[in-house]
C-alpha positions as CSV (number, residue, x, y, z in Angstrom):
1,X,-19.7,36.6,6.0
2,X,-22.6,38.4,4.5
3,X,-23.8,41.8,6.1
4,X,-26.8,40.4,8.3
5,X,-29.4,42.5,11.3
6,X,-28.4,40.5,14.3
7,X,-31.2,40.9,17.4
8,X,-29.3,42.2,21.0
9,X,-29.3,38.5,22.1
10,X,-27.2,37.1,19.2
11,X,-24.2,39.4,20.1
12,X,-22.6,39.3,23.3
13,X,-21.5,42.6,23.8
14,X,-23.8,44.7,21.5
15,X,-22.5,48.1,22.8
16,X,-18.9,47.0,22.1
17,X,-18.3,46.1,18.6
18,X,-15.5,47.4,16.0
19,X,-16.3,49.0,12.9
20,X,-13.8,49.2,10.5
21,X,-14.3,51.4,7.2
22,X,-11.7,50.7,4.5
23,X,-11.7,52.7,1.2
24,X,-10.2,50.7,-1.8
25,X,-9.0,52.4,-5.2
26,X,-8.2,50.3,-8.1
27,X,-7.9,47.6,-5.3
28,X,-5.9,49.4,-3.2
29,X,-6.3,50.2,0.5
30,X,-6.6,54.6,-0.1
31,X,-8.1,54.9,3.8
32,X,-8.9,52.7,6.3
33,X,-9.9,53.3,10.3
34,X,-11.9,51.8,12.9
35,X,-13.9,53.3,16.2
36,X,-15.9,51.4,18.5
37,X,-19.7,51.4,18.6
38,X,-18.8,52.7,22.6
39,X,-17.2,55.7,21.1
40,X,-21.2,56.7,19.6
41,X,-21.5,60.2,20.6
42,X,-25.0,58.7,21.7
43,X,-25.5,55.4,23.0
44,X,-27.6,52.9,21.2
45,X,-30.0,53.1,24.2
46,X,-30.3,56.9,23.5
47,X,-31.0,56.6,20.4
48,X,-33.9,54.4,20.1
49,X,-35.2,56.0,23.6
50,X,-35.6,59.4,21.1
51,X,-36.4,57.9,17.7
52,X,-39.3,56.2,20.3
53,X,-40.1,59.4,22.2
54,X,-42.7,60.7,19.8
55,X,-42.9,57.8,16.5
56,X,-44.8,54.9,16.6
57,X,-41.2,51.8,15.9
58,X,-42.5,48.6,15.2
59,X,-40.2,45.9,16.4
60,X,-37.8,44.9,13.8
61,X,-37.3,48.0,12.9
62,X,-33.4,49.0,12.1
63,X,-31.5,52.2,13.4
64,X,-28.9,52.9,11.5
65,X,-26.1,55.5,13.5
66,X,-23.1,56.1,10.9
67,X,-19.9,54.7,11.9
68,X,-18.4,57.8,13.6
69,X,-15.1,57.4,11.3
70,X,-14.4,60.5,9.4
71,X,-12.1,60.3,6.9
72,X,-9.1,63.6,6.5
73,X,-10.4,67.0,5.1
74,X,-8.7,66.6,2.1
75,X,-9.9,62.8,1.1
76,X,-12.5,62.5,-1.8
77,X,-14.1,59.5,-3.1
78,X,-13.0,58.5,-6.5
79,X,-15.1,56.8,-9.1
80,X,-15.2,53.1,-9.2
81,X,-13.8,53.0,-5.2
82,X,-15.0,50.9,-3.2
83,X,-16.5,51.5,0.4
84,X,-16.8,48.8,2.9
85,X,-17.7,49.1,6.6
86,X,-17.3,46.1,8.6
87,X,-18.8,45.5,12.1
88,X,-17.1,42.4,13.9
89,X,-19.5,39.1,14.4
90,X,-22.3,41.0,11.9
91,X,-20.4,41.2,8.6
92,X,-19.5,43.6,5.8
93,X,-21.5,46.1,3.7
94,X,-19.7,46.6,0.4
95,X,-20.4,49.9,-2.2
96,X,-18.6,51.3,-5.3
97,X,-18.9,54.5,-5.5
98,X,-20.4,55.5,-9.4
99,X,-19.7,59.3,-10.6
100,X,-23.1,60.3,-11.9
C-alpha cells in the first residue's frame, strides 16, 4: 500500500493506530519498534486545538506529530539505510538515508 492522508472518517479508530519504524542496513532489519498513536504525549485533538489557537489551518491541512519511537542512545543512521515508518490501514513512508 502506498503512504496515503486518510480523512478521520476513513479510519475507524483514528486515535488508535500502530506505527511501526523499522531501520534496514544493507537489507537488514538494524532496529525496529512500534508505539501507538494513544501513547502521543498529546492527543491529536490537542494538537490541532493549539496549532488552531492562534494560525489561520485551512482544511486539508496535514499535522505531522513524529512517531514517538526513539531509537537506543548509541544507534546512528548509516549511509544508504533505509527508514520506513508504517501506520496500519494508511501505509508506509519509505527514506534512505544519503551521507552528504
Amino acid at each position: 500500500m502506498e503512504p496515503t492522508i486518510a480523512t478521520q472518517e476513513t479510519i475507524k479508530d483514528p486515535k488508535n493506530l500502530k506505527i511501526i519504524c523499522t531501520i534496514r542496513r544493507k537489507g537488514e532489519i538494524a532496529f525496529k519498534d512500534e508505539a501507538n498513536i494513544s501513547q502521543l504525549k498529546r492527543s491529536l485533538d490537542e494538537l490541532v486545538e493549539y496549532i488552531c489557537r492562534d494560525n489561520l489551518v485551512p482544511p486539508g491541512t496535514a499535522v505531522l506529530t513524529g512517531t514517538g519511537i526513539i531509537p537506543p542512545g548509541d544507534f546512528t543512521l548509516n549511509d544508504k539505510g533505509i527508514v520506513e515508518i508504517e501506520i496500519e490501514n494508511i501505509g508506509v513512508l519509505r527514506n534512505p538515508v544519503l551521507q552528504l
